[in-house]
PDB file of N, CA, C, O and CB in Angstrom:
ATOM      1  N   UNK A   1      44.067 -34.500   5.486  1.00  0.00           N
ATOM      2  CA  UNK A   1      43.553 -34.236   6.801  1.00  0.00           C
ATOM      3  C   UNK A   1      42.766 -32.922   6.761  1.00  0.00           C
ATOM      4  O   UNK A   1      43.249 -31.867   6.350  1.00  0.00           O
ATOM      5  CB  UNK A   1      44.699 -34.182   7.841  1.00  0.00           C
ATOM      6  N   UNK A   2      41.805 -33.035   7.114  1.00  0.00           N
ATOM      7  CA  UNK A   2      40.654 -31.703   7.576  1.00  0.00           C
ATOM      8  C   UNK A   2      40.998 -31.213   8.110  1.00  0.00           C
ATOM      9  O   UNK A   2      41.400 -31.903   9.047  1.00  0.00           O
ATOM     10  CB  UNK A   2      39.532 -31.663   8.146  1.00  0.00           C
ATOM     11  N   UNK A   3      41.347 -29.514   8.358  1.00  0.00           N
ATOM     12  CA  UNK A   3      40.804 -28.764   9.560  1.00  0.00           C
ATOM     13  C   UNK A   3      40.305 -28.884  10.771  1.00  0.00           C
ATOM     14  O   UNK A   3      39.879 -30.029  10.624  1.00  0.00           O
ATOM     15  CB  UNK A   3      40.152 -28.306   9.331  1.00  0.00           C
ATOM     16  N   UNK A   4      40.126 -28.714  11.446  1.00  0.00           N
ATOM     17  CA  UNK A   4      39.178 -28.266  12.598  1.00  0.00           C
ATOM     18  C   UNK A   4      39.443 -27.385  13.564  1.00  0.00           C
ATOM     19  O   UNK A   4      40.344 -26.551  13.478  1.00  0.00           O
ATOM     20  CB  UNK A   4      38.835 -29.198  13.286  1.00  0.00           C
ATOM     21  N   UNK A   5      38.545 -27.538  14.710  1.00  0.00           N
ATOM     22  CA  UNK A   5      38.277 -26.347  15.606  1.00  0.00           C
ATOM     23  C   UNK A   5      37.581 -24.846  14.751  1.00  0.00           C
ATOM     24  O   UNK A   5      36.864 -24.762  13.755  1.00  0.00           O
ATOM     25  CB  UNK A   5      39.878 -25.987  16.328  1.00  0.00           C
ATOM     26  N   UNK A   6      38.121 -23.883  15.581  1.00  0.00           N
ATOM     27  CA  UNK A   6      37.100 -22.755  15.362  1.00  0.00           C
ATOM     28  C   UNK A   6      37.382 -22.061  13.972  1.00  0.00           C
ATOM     29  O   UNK A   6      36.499 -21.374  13.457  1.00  0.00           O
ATOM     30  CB  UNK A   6      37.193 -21.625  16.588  1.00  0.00           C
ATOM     31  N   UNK A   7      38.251 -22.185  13.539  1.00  0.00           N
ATOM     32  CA  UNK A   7      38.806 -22.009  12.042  1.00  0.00           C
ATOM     33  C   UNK A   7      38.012 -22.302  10.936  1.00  0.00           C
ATOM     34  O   UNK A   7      37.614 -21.472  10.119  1.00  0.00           O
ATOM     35  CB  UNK A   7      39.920 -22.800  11.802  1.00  0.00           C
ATOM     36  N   UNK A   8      37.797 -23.461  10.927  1.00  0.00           N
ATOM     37  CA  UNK A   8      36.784 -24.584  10.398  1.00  0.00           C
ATOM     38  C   UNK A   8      35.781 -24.408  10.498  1.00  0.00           C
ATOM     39  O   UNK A   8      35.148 -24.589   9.457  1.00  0.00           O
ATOM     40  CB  UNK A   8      36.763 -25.686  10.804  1.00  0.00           C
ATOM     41  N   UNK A   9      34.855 -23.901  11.894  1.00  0.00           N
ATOM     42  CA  UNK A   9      33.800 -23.849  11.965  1.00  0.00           C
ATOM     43  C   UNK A   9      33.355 -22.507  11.374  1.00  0.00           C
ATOM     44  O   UNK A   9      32.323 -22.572  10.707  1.00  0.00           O
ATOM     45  CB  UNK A   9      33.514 -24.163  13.137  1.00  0.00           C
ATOM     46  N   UNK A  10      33.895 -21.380  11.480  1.00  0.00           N
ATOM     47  CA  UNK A  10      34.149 -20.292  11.449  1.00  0.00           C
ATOM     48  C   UNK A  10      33.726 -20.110   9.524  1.00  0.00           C
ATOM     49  O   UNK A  10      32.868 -19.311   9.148  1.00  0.00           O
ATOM     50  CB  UNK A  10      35.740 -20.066  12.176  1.00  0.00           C
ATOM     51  N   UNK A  11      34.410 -20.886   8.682  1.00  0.00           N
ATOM     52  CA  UNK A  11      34.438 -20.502   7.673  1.00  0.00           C
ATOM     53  C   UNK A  11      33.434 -21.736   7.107  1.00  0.00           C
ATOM     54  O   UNK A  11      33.207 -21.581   5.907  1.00  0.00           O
ATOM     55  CB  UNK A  11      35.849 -20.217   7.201  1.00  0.00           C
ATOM     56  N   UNK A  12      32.774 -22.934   7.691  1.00  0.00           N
ATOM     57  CA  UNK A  12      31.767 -23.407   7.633  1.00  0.00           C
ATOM     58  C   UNK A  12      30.376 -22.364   7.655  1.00  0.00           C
ATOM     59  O   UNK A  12      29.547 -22.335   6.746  1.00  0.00           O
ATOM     60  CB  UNK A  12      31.918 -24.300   8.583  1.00  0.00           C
ATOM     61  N   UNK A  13      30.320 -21.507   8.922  1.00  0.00           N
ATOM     62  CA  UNK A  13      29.175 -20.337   8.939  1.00  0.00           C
ATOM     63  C   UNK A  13      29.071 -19.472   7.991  1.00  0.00           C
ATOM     64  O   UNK A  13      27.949 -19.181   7.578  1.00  0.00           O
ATOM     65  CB  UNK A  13      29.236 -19.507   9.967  1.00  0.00           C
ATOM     66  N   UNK A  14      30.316 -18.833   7.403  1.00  0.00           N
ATOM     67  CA  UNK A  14      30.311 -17.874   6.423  1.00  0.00           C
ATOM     68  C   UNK A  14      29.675 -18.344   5.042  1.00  0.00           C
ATOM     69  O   UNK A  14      28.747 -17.834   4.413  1.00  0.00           O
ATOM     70  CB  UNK A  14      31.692 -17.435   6.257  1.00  0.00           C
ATOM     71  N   UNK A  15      30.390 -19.386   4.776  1.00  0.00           N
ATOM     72  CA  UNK A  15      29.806 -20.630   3.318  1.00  0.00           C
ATOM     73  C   UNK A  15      28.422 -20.929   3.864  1.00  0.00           C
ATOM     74  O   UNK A  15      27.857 -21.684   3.073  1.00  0.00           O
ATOM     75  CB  UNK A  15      30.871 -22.537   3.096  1.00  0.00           C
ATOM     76  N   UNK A  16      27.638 -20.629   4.923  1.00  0.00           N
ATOM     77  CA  UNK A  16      26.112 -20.487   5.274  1.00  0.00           C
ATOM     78  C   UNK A  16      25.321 -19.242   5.037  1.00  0.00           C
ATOM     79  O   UNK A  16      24.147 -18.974   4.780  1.00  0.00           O
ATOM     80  CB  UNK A  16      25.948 -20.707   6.644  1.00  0.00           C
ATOM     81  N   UNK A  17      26.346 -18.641   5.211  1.00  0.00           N
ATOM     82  CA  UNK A  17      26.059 -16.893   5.126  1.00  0.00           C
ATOM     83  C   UNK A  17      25.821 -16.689   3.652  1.00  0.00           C
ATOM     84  O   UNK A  17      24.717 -16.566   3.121  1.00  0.00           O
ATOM     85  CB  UNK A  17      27.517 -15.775   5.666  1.00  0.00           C
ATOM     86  N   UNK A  18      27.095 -16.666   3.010  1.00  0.00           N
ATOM     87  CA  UNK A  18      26.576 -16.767   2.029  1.00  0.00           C
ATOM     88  C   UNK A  18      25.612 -17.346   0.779  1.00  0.00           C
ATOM     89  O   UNK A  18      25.111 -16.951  -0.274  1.00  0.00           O
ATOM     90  CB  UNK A  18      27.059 -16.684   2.029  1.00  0.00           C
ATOM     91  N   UNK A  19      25.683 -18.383   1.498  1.00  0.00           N
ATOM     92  CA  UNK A  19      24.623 -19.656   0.946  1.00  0.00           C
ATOM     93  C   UNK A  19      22.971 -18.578   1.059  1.00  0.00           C
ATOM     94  O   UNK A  19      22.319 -18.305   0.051  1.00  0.00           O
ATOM     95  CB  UNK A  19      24.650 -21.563   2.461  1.00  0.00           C
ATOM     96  N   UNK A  20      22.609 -18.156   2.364  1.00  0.00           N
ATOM     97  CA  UNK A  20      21.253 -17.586   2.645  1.00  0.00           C
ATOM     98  C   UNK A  20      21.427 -16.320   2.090  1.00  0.00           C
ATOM     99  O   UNK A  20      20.331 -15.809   1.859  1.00  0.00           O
ATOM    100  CB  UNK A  20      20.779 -17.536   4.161  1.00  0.00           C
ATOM    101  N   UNK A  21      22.567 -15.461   1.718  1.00  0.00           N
ATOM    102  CA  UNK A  21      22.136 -14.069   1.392  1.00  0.00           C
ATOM    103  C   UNK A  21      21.874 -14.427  -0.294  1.00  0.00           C
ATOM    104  O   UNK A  21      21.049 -13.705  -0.854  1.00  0.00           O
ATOM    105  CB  UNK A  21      23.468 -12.711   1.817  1.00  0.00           C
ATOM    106  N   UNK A  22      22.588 -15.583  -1.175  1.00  0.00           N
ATOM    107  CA  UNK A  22      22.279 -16.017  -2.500  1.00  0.00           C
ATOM    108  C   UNK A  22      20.733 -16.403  -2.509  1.00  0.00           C
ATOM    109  O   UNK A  22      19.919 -15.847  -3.245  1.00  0.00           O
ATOM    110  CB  UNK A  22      23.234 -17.246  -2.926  1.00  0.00           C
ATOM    111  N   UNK A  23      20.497 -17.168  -1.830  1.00  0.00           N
ATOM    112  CA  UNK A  23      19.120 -17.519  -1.358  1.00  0.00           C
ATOM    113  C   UNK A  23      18.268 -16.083  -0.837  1.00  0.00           C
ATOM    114  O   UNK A  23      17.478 -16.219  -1.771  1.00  0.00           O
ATOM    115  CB  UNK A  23      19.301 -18.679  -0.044  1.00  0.00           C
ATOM    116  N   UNK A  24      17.856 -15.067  -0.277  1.00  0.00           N
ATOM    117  CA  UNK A  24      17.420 -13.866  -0.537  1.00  0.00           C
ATOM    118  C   UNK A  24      17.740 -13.115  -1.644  1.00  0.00           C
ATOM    119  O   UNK A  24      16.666 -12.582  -1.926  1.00  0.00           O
ATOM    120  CB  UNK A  24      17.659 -13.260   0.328  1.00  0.00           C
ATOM    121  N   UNK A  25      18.411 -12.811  -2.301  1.00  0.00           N
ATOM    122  CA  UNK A  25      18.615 -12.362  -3.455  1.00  0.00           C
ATOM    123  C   UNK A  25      18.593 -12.722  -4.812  1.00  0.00           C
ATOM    124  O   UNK A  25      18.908 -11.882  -5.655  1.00  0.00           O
ATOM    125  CB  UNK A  25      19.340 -12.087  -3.339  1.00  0.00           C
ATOM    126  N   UNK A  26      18.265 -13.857  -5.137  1.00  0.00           N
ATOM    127  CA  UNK A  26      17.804 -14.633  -5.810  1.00  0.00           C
ATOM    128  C   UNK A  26      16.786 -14.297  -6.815  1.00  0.00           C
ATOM    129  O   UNK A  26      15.723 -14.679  -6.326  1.00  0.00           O
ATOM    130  CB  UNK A  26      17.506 -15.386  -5.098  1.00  0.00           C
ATOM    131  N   UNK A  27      16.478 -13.575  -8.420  1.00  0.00           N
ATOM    132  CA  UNK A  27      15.691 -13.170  -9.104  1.00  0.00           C
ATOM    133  C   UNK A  27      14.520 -13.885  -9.090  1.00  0.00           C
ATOM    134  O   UNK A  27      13.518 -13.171  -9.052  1.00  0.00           O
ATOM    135  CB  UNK A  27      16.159 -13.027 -10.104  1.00  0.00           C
ATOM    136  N   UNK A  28      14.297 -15.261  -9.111  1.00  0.00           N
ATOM    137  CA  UNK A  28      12.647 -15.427  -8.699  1.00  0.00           C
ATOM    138  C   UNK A  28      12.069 -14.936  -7.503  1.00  0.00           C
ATOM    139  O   UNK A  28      10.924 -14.483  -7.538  1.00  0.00           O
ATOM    140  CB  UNK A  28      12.256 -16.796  -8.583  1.00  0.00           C
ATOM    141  N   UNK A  29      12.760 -14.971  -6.379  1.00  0.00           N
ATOM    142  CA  UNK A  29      12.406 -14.020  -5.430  1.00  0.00           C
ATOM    143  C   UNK A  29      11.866 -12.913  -5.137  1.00  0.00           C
ATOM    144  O   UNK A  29      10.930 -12.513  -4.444  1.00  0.00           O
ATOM    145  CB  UNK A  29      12.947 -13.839  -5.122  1.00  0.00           C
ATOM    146  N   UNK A  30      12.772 -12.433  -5.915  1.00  0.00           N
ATOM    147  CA  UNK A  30      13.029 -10.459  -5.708  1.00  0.00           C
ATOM    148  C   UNK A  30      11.579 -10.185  -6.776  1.00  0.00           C
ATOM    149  O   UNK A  30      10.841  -9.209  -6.640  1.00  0.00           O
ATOM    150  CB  UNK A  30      15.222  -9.471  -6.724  1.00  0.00           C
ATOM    151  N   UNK A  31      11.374 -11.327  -7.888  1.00  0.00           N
ATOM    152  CA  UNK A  31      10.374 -11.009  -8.817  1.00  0.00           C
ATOM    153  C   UNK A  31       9.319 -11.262  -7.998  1.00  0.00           C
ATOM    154  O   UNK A  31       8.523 -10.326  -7.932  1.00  0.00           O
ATOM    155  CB  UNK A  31      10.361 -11.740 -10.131  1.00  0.00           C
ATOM    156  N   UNK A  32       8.991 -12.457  -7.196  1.00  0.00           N
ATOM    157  CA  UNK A  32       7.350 -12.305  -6.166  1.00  0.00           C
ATOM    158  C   UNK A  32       7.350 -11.536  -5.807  1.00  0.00           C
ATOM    159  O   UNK A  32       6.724 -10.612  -6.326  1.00  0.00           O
ATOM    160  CB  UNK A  32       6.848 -12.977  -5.040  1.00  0.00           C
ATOM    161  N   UNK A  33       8.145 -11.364  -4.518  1.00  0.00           N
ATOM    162  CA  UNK A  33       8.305  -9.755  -4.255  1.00  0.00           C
ATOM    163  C   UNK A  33       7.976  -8.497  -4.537  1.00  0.00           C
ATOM    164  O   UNK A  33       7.474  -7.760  -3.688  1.00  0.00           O
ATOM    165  CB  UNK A  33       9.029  -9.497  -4.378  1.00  0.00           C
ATOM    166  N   UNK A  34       8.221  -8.134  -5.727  1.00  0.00           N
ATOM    167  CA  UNK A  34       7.855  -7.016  -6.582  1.00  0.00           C
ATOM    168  C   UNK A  34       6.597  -6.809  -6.950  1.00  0.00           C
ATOM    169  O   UNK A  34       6.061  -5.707  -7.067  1.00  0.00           O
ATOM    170  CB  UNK A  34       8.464  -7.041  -7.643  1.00  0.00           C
ATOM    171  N   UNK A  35       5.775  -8.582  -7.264  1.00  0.00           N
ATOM    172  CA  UNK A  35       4.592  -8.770  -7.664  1.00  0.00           C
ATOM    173  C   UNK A  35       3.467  -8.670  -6.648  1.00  0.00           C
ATOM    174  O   UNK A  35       2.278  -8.799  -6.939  1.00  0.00           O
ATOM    175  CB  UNK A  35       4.616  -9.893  -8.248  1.00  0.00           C
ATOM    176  N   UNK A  36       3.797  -8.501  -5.802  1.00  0.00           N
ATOM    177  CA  UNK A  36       3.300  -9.121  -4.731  1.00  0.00           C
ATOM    178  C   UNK A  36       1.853  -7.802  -4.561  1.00  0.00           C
ATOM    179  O   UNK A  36       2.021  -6.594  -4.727  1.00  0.00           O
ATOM    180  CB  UNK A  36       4.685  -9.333  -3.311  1.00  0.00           C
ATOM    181  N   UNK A  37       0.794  -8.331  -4.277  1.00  0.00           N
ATOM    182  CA  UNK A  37      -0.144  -6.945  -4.328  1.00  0.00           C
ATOM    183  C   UNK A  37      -0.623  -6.028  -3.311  1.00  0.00           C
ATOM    184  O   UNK A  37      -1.347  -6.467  -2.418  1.00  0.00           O
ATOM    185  CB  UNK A  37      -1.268  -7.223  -4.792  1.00  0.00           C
ATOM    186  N   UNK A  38      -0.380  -5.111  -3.338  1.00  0.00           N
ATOM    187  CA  UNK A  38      -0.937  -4.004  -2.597  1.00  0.00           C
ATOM    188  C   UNK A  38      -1.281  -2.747  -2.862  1.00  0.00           C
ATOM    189  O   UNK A  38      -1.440  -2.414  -4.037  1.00  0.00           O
ATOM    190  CB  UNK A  38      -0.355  -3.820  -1.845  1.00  0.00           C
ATOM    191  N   UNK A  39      -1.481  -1.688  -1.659  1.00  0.00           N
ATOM    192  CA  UNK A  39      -2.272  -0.765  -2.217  1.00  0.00           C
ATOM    193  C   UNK A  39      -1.755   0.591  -2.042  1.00  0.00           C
ATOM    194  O   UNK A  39      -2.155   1.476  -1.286  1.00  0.00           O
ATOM    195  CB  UNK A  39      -3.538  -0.887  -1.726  1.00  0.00           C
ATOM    196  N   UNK A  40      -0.218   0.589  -3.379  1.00  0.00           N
ATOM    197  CA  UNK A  40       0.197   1.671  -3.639  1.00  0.00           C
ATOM    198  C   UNK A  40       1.497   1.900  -2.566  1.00  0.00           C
ATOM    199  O   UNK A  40       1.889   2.896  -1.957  1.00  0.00           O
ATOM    200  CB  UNK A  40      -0.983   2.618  -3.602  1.00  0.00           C
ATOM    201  N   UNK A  41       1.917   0.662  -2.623  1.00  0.00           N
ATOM    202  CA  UNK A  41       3.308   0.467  -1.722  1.00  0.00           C
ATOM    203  C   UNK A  41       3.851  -0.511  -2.204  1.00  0.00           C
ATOM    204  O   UNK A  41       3.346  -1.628  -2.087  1.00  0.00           O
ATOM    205  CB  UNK A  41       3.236   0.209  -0.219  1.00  0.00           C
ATOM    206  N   UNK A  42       5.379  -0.228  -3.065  1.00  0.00           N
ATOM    207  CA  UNK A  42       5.968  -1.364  -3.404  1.00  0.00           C
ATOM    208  C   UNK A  42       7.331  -2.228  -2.184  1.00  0.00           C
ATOM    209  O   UNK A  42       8.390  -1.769  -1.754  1.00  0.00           O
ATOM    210  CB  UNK A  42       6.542  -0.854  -4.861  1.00  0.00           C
ATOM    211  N   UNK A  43       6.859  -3.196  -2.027  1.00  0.00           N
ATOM    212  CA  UNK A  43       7.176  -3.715  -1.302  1.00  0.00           C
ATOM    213  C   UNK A  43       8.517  -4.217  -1.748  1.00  0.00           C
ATOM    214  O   UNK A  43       9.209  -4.711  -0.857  1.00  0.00           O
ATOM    215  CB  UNK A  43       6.283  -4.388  -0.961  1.00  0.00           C
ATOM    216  N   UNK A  44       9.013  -4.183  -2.963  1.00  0.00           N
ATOM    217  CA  UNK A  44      10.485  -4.400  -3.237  1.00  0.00           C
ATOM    218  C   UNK A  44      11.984  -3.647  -2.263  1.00  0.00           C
ATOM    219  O   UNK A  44      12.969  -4.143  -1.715  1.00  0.00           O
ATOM    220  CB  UNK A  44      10.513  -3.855  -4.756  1.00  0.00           C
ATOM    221  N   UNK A  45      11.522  -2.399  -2.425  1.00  0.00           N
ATOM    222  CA  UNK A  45      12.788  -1.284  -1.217  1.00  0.00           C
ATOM    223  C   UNK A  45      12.692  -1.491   0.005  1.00  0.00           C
ATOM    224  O   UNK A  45      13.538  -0.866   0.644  1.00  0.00           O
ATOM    225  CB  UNK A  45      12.619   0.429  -1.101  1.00  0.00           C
ATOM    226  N   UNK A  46      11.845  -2.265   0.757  1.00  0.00           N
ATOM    227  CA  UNK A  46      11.675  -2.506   1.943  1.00  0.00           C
ATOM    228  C   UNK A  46      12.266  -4.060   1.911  1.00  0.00           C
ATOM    229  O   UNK A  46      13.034  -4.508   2.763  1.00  0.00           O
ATOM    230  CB  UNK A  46      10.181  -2.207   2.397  1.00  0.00           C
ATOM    231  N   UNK A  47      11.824  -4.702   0.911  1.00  0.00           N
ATOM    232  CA  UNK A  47      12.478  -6.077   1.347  1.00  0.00           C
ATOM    233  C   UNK A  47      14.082  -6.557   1.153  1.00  0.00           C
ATOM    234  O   UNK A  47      14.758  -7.387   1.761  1.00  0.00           O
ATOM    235  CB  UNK A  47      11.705  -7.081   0.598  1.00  0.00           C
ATOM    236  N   UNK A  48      14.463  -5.416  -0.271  1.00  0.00           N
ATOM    237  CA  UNK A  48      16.150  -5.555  -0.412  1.00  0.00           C
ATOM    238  C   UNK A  48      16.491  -5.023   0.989  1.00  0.00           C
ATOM    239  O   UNK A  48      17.269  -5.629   1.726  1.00  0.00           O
ATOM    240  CB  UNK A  48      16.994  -4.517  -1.801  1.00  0.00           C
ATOM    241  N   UNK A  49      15.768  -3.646   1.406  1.00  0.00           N
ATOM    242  CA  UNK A  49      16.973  -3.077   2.632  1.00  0.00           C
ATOM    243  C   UNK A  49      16.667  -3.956   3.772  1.00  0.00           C
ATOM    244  O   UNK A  49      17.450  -4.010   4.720  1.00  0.00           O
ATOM    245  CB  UNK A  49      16.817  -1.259   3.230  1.00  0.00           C
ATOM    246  N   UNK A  50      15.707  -4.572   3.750  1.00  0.00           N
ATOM    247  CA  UNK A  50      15.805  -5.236   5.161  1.00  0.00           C
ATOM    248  C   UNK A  50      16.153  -6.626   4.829  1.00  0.00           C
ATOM    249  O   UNK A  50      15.765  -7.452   5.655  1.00  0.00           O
ATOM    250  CB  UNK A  50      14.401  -5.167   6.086  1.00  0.00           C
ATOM    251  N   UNK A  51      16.681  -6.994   3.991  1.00  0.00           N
ATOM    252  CA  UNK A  51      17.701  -8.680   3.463  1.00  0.00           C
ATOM    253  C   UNK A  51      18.981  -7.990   3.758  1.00  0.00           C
ATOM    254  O   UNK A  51      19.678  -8.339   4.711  1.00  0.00           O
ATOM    255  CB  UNK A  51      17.665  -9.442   1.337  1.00  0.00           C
ATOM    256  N   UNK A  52      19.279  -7.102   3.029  1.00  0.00           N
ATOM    257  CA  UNK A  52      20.764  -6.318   2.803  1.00  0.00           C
ATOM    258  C   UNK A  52      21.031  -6.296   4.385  1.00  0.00           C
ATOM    259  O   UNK A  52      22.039  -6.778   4.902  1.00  0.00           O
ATOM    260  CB  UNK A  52      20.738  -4.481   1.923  1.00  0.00           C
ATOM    261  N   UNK A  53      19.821  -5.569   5.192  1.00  0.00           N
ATOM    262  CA  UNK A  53      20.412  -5.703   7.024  1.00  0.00           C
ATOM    263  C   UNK A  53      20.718  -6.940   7.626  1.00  0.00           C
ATOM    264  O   UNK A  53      21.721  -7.093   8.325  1.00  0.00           O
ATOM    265  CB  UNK A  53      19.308  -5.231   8.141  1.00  0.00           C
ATOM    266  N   UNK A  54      19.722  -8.025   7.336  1.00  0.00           N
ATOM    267  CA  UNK A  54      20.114  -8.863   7.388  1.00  0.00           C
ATOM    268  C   UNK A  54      21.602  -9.953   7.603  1.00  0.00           C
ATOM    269  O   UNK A  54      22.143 -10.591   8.506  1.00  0.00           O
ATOM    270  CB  UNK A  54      19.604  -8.746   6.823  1.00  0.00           C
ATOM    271  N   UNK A  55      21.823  -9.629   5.988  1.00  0.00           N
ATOM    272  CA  UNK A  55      23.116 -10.186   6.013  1.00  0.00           C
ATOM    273  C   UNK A  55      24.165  -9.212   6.328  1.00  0.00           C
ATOM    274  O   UNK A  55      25.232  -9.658   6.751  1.00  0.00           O
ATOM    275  CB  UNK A  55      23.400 -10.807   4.781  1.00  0.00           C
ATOM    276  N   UNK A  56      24.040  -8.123   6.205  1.00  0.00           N
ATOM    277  CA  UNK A  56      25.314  -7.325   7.265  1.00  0.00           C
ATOM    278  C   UNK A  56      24.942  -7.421   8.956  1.00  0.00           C
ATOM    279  O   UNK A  56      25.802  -7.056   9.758  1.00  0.00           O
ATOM    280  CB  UNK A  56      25.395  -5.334   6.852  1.00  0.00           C
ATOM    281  N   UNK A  57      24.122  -7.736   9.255  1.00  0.00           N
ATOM    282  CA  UNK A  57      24.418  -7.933  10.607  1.00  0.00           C
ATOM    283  C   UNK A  57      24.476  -9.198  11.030  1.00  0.00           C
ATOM    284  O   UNK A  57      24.985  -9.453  12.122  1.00  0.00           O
ATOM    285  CB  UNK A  57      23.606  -7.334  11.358  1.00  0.00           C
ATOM    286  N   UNK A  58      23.845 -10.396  10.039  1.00  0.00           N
ATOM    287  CA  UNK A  58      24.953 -11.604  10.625  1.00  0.00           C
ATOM    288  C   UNK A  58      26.261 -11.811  10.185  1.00  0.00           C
ATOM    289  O   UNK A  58      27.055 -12.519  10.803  1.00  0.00           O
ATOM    290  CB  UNK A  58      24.495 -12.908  10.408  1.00  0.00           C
ATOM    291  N   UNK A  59      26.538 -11.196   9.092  1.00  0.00           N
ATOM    292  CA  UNK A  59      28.097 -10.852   9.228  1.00  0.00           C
ATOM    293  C   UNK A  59      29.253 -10.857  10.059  1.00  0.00           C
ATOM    294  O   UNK A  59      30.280 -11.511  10.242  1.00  0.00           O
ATOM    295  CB  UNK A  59      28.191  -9.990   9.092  1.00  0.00           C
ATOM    296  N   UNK A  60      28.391  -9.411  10.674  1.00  0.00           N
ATOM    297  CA  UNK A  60      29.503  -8.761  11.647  1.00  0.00           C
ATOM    298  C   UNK A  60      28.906  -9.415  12.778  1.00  0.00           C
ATOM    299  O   UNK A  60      29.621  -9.360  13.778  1.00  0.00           O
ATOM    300  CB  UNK A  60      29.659  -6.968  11.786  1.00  0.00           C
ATOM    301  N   UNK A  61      27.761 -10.046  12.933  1.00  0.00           N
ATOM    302  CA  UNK A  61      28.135 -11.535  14.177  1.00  0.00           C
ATOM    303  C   UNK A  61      29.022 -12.206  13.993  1.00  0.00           C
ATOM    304  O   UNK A  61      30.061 -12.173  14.652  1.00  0.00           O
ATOM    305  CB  UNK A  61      27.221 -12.700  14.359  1.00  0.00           C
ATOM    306  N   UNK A  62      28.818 -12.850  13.187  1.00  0.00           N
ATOM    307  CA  UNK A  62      29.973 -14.449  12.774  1.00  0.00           C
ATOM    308  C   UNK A  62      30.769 -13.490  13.098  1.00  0.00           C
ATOM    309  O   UNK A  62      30.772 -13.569  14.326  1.00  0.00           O
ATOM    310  CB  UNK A  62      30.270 -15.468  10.977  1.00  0.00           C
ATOM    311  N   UNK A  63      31.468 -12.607  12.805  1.00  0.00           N
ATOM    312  CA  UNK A  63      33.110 -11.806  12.857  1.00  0.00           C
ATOM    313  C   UNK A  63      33.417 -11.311  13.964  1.00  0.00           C
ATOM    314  O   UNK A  63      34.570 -11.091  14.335  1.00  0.00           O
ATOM    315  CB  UNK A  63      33.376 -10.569  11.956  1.00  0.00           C
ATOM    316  N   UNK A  64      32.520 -11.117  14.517  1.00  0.00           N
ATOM    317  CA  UNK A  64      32.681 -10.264  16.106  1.00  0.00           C
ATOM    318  C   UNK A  64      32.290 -11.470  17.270  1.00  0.00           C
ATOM    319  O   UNK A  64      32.702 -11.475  18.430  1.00  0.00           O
ATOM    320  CB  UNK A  64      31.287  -8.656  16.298  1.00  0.00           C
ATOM    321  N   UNK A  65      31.464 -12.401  16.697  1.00  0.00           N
ATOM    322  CA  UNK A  65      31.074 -13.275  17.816  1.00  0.00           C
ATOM    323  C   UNK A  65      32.592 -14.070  18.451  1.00  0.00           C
ATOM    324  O   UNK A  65      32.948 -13.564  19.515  1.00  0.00           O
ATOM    325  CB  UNK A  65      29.837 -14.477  17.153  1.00  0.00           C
ATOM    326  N   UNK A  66      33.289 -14.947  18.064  1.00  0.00           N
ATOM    327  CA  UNK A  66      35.109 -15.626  18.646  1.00  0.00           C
ATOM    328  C   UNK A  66      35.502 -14.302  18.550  1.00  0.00           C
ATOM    329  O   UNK A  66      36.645 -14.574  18.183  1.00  0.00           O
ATOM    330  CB  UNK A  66      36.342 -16.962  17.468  1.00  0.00           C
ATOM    331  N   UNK A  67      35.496 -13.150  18.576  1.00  0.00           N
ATOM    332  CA  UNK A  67      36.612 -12.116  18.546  1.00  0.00           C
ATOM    333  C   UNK A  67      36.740 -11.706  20.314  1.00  0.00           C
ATOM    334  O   UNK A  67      37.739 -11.448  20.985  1.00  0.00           O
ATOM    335  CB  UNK A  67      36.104 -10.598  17.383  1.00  0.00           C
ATOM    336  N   UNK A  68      35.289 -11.777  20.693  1.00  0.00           N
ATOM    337  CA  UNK A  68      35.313 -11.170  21.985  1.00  0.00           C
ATOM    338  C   UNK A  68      36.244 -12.214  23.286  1.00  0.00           C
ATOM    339  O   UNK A  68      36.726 -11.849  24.358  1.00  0.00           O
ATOM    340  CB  UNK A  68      33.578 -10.945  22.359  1.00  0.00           C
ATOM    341  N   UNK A  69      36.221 -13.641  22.611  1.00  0.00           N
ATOM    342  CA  UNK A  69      36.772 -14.289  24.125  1.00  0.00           C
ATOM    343  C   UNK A  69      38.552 -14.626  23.961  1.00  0.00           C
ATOM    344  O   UNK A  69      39.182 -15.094  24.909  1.00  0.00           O
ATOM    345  CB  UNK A  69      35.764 -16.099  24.509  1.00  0.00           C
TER     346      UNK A  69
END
């Protein structure tokens, strides 16, 4: 017998969470990224810290979102 309710769903989102932060962080990625051309701005430190925000602030959604009711 399965699970369910918010338990279930709950740790369904996280196994999403983590699914998309593997998916941003991902070395072919991070390598376009890096490659990517411009003019004397590497665009790599801007895109880890703003993935890295990313997944810490849907994080502490999923975790804080059922906490409040």
């Amino acid at each position: 017998m399965t699970p369910s309710g918010p338990q279930s769903r709950k740790t369904e989102r996280m196994v999403a969470l983590v699914a998309i932060a593997l998916l941003l962080f991902c070395p072919p990625l991070i390598i376009v990224i890096d490659r990517l051309p411009s003019s004397h701005v590497s665009w790599l430190p801007l895109y880890l810290f703003g993935a890295w925000a990313i997944v810490i602030g849907l994080a502490a959604w999923l975790m804080e979102h059922r906490a409040g009711r």
